[in-house]
C-alpha positions in Angstrom: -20.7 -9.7 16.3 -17.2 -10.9 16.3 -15.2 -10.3 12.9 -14.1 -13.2 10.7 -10.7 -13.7 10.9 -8.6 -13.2 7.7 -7.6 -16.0 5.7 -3.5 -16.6 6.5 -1.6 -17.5 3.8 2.0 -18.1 6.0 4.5 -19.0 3.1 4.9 -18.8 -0.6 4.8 -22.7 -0.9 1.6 -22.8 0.7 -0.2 -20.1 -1.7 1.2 -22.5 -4.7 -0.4 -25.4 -3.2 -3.6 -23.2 -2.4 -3.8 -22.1 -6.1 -3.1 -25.4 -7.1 0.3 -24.3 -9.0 3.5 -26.2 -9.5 6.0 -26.1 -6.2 8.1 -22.8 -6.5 11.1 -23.2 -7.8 13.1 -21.2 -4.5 10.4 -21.1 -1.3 11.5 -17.2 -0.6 10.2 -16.1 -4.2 8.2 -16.7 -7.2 6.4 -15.4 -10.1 3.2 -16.7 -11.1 1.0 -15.9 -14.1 -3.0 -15.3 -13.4 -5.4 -16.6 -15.8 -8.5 -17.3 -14.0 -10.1 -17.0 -10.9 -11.9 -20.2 -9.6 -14.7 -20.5 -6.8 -12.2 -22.2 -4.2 -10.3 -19.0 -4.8 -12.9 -16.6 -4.2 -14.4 -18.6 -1.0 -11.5 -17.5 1.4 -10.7 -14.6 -1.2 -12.9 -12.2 1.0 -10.6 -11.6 3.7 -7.1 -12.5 3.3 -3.5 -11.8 4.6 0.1 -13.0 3.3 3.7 -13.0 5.2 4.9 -12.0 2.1 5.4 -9.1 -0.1 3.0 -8.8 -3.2 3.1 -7.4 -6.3 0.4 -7.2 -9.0 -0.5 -6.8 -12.2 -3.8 -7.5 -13.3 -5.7 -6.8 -16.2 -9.7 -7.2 -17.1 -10.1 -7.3 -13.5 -14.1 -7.5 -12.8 -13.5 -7.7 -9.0 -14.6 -5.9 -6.8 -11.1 -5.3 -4.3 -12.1 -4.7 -0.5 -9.3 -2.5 1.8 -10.6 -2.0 5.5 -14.6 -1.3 5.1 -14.5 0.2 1.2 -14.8 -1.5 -1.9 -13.3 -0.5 -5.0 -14.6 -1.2 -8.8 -11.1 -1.9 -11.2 -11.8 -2.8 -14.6 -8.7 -2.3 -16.5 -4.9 -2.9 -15.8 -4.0 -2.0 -12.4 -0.4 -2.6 -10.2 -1.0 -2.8 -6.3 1.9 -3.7 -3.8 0.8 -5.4 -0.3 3.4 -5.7 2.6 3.4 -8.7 4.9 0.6 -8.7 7.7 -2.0 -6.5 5.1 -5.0 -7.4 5.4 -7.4 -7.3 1.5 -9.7 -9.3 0.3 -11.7 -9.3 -3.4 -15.2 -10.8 -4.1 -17.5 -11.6 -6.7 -19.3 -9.1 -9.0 -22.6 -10.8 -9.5 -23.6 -9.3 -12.4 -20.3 -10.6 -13.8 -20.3 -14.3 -13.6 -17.3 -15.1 -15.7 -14.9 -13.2 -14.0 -11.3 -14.1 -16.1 -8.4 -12.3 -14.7 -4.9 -12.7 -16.3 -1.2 -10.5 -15.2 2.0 -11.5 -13.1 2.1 -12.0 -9.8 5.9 -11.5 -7.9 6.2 -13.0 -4.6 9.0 -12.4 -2.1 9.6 -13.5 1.7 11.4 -10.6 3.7 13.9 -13.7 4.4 14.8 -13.2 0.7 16.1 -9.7 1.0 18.2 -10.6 4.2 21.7 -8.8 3.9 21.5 -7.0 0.9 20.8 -3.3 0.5 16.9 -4.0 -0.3 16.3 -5.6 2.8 16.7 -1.8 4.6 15.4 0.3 1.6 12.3 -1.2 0.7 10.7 1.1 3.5 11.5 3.9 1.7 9.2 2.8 -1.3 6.0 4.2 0.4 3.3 2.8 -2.3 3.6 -0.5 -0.3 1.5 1.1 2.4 -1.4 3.0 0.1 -4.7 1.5 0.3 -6.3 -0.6 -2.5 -7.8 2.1 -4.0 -4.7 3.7 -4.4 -3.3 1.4 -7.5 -0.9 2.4 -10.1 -2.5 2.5 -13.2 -0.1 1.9 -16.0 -0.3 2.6 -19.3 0.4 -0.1 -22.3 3.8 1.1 -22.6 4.4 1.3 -18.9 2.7 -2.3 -18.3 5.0 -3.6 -21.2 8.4 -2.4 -19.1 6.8 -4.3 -15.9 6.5 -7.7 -17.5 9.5 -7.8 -19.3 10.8 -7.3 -15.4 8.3 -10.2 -14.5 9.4 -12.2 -17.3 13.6 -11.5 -16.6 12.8 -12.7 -12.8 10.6 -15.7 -13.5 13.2 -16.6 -16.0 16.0 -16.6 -13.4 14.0 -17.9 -11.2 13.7 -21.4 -13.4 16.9 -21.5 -14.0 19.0 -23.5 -11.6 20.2 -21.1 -8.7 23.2 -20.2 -8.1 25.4 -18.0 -6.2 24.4 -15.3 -8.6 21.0 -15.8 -8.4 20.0 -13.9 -5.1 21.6 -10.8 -6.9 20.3 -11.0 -10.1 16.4 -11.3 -8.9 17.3 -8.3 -6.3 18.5 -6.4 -8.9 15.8 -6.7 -10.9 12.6 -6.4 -8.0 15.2 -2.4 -7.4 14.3 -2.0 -11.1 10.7 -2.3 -11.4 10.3 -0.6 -8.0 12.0 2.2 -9.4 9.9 2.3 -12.4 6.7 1.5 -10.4 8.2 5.5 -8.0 8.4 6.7 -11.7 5.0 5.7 -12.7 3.5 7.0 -9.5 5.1 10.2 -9.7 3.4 10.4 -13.4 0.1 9.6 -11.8 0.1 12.0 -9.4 0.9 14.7 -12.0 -1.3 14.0 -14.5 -4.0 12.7 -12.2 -5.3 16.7 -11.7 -9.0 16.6 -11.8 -9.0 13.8 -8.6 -5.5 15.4 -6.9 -7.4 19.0 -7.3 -10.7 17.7 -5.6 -8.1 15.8 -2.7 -6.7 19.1 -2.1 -9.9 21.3 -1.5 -11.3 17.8 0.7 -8.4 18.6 2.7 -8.8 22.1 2.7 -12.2 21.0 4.1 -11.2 18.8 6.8 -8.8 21.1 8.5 -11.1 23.8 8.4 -14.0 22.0 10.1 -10.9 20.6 12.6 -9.8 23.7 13.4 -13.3 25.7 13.8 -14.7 22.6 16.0 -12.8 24.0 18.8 -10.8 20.4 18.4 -7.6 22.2 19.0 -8.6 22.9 22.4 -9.6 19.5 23.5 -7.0 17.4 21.5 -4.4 19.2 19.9 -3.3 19.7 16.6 -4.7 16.7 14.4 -2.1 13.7 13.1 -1.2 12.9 9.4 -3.4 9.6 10.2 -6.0 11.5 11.5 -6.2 13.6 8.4 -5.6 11.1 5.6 -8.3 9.1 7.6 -10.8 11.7 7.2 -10.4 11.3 3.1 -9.9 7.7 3.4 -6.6 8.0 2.3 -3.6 6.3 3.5 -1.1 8.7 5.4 1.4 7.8 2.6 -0.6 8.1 -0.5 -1.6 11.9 0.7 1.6 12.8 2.0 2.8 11.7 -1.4 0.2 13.1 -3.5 0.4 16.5 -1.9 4.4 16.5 -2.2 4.4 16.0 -5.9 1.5 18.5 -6.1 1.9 21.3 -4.1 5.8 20.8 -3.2 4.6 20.4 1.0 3.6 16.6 2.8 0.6 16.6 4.9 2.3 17.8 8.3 3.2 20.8 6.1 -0.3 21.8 5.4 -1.8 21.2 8.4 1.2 23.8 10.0 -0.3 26.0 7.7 -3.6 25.8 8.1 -2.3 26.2 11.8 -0.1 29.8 11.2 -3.2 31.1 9.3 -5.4 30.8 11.9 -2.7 32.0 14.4 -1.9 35.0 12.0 -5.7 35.7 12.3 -6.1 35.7 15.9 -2.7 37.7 16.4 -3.4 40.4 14.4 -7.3 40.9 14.6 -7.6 40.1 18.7 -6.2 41.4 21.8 -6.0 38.0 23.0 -2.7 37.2 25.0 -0.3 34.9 23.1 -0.4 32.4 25.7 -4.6 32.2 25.5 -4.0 32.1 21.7 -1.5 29.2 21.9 -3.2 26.7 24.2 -6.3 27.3 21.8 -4.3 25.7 18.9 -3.2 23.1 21.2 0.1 23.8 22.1 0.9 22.6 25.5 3.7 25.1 26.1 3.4 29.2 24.3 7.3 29.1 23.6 6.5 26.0 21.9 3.9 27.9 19.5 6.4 31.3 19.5 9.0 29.6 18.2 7.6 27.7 15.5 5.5 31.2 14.7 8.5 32.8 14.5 10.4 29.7 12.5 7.4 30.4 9.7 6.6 34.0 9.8 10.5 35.4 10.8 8.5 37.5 13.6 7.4 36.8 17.1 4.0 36.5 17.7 4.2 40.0 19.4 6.3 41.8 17.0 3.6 40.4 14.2 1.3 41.8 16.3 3.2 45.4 16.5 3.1 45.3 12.8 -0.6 46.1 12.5 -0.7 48.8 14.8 
């Protein structure tokens, strides 16, 4: 059965019309306050995809949010940041008719950012590629620092523009996304039950990868392929195991990969070559050298070492 398409939302004029809100006040940007959800929302709500950048702050959310094929309960404050071309969606909790939803909603076209600094670093502000289920949840405090931000950009915004303008509402989007890396960084860390469960999943997942006799057949596995497997994006892991353990996902998997190679060095008689293509390395100087990069031994002086 063929998909439904997603519900385009092209500009940030046309998602004030769609709401029914007031003409923004520049068409590259805009704040908006939530405080309801109404049934012509939450028709094409299921499925949805904007051309601009989103950021969100929601509170008493009874909707159930949708990212790819999972769905995702949220009932308190949460902060989630979509890119342009995401595709989300939310729908209806039906034991929960009167769904009321109220929080800040920033809006900015990538046209907005053109020549300043933003415009190249926003990539490096990974959160805008985690899944749904990978919100920030913020704490009263935390949420109080975002909306004053809301609140100083919204502000400008209604104010008439001027040359100024562009870099007063810039500055202030590089402030709350470097409060919203702060906040993340506190999540991660204090997060230890759910991070600590992540880590033995992962544990898990290489393991069964690298016993499957995978290796063999399709070489080492991808970040994607890993974070997939926990149903994580690659950023969100990468991230969560950096703050964590200090190593990003390639890191681990390398060492999942020297501990099995360490194994079959040292307990077989298995040529180095053999024991290379098994881990899926196309080329055994490929696998010596980065051996010898981790360990400070060749795989045949490691070898020499047990004898």
């Amino acid at each position: 059965m063929k998909s439904e398409q997603p519900f385009h939302i092209r500009s940030i004029s046309e998602f004030h019309r769609w709401r029914g809100f007031s003409p923004p006040e520049h068409p590259l940007v805009s704040v908006v306050q939530l405080d309801s959800i109404n049934t012509d929302f939450l028709k094409v709500a299921k499925n949805m995809v904007f051309d601009f950048y989103c950021i969100a702050l929601k509170r008493n959310f009874n909707l159930k949010i949708k990212y790819g094929q999972q769905r995702y309960d949220f009932d308190e404050g949460v902060m989630s940041f979509m890119a342009p071309g995401q595709v989300f969606g939310m729908e209806q909790d039906t034991a929960d008719r009167e769904n009321k939803v109220n929080g800040w909603m920033l809006l900015f076209h990538p046209d907005f950012l053109w020549k300043t600094i933003l415009a190249k670093s926003i990539k490096k502000y990974v959160y805008f590629d985690y899944s749904v289920n990978e919100a920030l949840f913020l704490s009263e405090k935390e949420e109080m620092i975002i909306v004053g931000i809301m609140q100083n950009i919204l502000q400008e915004c209604h104010t008439n523009m001027d040359k100024f303008s562009q870099n007063i509402i810039i500055a202030q989007m590089e402030v709350l996304l470097n409060y919203a890396d702060r906040f993340y960084n506190r999540q991660f860390l204090t997060r230890k039950i759910a991070n600590h469960q992540i880590l033995e999943q992962l544990d898990a997942a290489l393991h069964n990868y690298f016993s499957s006799g995978n290796l063999l057949q399709h070489g080492v596995p991808t970040v994607q392929e890993i974070a997939g497997k926990l149903c994580l994006s690659r950023n969100y892991l990468s991230s969560l195991l950096k703050i964590t353990t200090g190593k990003n996902t390639q890191q681990h998997i390398q060492d999942k990969l020297l501990e099995i190679a360490k194994e079959r060095i040292s307990a077989t008689s298995v040529s180095v070559s053999e024991i290379a293509y098994e881990l899926g390395f196309e080329h055994p100087q490929s696998f010596s050298r980065m051996f010898k990069t981790k360990t400070g031994l060749s795989p045949l002086a490691f070898r020499a070492s047990f004898s």
